[in-house]
C-alpha positions in Angstrom: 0.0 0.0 0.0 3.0 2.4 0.6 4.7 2.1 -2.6 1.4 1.6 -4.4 1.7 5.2 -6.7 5.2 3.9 -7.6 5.2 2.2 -10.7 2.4 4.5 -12.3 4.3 7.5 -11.7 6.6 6.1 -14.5 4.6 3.8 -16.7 1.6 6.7 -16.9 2.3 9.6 -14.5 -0.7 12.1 -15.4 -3.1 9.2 -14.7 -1.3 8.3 -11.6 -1.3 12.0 -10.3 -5.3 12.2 -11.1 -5.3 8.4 -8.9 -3.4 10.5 -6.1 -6.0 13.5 -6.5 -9.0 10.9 -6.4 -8.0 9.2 -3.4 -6.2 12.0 -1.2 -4.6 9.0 1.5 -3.9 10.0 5.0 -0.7 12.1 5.5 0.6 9.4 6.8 0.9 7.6 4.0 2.9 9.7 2.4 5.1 10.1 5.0 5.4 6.3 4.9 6.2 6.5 1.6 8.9 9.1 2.0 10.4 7.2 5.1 10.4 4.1 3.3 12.1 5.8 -0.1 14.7 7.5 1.5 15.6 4.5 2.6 17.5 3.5 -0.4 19.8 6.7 -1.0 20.9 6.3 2.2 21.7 2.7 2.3 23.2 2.5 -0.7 25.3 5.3 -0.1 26.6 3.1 3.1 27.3 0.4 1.3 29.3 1.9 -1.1 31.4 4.1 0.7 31.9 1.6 3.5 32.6 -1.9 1.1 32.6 -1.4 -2.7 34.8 1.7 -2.6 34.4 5.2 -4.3 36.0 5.5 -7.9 36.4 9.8 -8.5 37.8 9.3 -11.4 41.3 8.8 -10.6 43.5 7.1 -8.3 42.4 3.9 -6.2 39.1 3.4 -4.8 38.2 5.5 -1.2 36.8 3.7 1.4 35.3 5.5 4.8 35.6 3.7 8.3 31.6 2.0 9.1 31.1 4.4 11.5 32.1 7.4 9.6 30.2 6.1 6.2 27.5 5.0 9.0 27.0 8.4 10.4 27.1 10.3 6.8 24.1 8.0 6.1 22.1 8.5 8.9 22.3 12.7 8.5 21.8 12.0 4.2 18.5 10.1 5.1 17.2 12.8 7.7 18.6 15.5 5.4 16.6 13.7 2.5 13.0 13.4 4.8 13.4 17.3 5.9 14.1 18.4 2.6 10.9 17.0 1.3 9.3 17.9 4.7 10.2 21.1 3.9 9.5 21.7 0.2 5.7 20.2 1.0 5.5 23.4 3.4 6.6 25.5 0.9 4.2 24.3 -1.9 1.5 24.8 0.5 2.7 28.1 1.6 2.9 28.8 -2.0 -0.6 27.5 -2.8 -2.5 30.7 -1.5 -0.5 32.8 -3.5 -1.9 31.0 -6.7 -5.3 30.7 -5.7 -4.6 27.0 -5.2 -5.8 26.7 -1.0 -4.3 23.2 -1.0 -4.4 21.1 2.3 -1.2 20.3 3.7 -1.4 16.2 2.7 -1.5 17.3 -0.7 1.4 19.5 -0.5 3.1 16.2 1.2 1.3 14.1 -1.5 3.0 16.2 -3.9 6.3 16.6 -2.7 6.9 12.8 -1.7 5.9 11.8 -5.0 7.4 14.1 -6.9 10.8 13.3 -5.1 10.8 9.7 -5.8 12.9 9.6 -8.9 15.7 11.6 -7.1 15.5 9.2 -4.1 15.5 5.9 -7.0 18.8 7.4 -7.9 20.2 5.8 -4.9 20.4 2.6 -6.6 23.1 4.3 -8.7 25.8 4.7 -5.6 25.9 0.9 -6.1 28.0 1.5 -8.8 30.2 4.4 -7.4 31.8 5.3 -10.3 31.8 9.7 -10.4 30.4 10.0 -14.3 28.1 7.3 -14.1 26.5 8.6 -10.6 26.7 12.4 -12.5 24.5 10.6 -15.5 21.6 9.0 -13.4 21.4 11.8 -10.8 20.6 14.1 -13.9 18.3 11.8 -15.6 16.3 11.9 -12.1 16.4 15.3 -11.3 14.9 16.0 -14.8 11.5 13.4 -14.4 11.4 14.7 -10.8 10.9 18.1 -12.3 8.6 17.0 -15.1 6.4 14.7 -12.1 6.3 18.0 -10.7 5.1 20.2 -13.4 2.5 17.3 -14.4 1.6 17.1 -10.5 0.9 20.7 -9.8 -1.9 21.1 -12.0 -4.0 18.1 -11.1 -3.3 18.1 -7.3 -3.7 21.7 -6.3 -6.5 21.8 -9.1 -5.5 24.9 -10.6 -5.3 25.9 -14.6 -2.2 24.4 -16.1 -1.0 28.0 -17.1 -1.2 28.6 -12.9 0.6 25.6 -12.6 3.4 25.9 -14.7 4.1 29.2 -12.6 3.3 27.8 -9.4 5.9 24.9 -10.4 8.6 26.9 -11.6 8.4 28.7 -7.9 8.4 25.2 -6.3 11.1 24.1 -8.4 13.3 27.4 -7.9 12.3 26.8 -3.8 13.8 22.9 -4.1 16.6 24.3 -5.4 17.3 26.6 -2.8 16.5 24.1 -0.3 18.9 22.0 -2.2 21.9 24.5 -1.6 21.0 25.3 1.7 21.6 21.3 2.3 25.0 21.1 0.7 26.1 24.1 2.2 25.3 22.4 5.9 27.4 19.3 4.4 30.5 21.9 4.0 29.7 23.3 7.5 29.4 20.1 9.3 32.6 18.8 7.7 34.6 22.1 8.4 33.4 21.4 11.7 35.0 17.7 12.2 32.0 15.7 11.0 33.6 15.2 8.0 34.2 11.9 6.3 36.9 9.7 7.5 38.8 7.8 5.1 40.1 4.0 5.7 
């Protein structure tokens, strides 16, 4: 039941986003849903770093200790849920702006769903090679985007030419949110939470 919007949001995503519109589940199922996808970023990311090794293009493979490659994962998936968290607030902050007066469990509807490509990318860090990890992540990002600006639309039942506006502020938003999370990743690390190497 968690993961049941997942494969229609790439087989047929429209149809899938007027599903999500129809049946408007409890918030708490997509928070489920988020809890359960970030999942795989953040494992996979542990996995790699800790025992298949980092390729950056050069040189040997980097390892991190388990507990440093450990604690990395744990802040990437609570990073990953309050970044979704957060954008959801922001599309529903935004919503009254565009005449949309969303609820906030379609704000999260939108923003866990709409993030699930970017969080399938995980997968990816299973083969931690820099270019190939660059390709995917882009590929993700960019049907992210498009779930979003097919999304907007049907779940805050607005006019498309609303939506494409309202999307373009959500997207611009994400990628500020975006920023402000690698920027706490360069803070933390100046800081000594960095990543230790084997």
């Amino acid at each position: 039941m968690i993961l049941n919007h997942l494969m229609g949001l790439y087989t047929h995503p429209k149809q899938e986003w007027q599903t999500i519109e129809r049946n408007h589940e409890a918030t708490k199922s997509s928070l489920s849903h988020v809890l359960l996808i970030a999942l795989i970023p953040a494992i996979c990311s542990y996995i790699a770093t800790a025992h298949i090794g980092w390729n950056p293009g050069a040189g040997e493979l980097l390892y991190l200790t388990s507990k440093s490659a450990m604690f990395m994962s744990v802040g990437m998936y609570f990073g990953l849920i309050g970044g979704v968290m957060a954008l959801a607030y922001l599309a529903y902050w935004m919503g009254k702006t565009f005449d949309a007066n969303p609820t906030f469990t379609q704000a999260l509807e939108l923003a866990a769903y709409t993030a699930t490509p970017l969080f399938m990318v995980g997968l990816a860090a299973l083969y931690p090679v820099l270019w190939f990890i660059m390709v995917v992540g882009l590929a993700g990002l960019a049907y992210s985007v498009y779930l979003l600006y097919a999304g907007v639309p049907i779940i805050m039942n607005i006019p498309e030419e609303k939506g494409f506006i309202y999307a373009s502020s959500v997207v611009t938003a994400g990628l500020v949110l975006l920023v402000a999370l690698m920027a706490s990743s360069v803070i933390l690390w100046s800081m000594g939470f960095g990543p230790m190497l084997q």
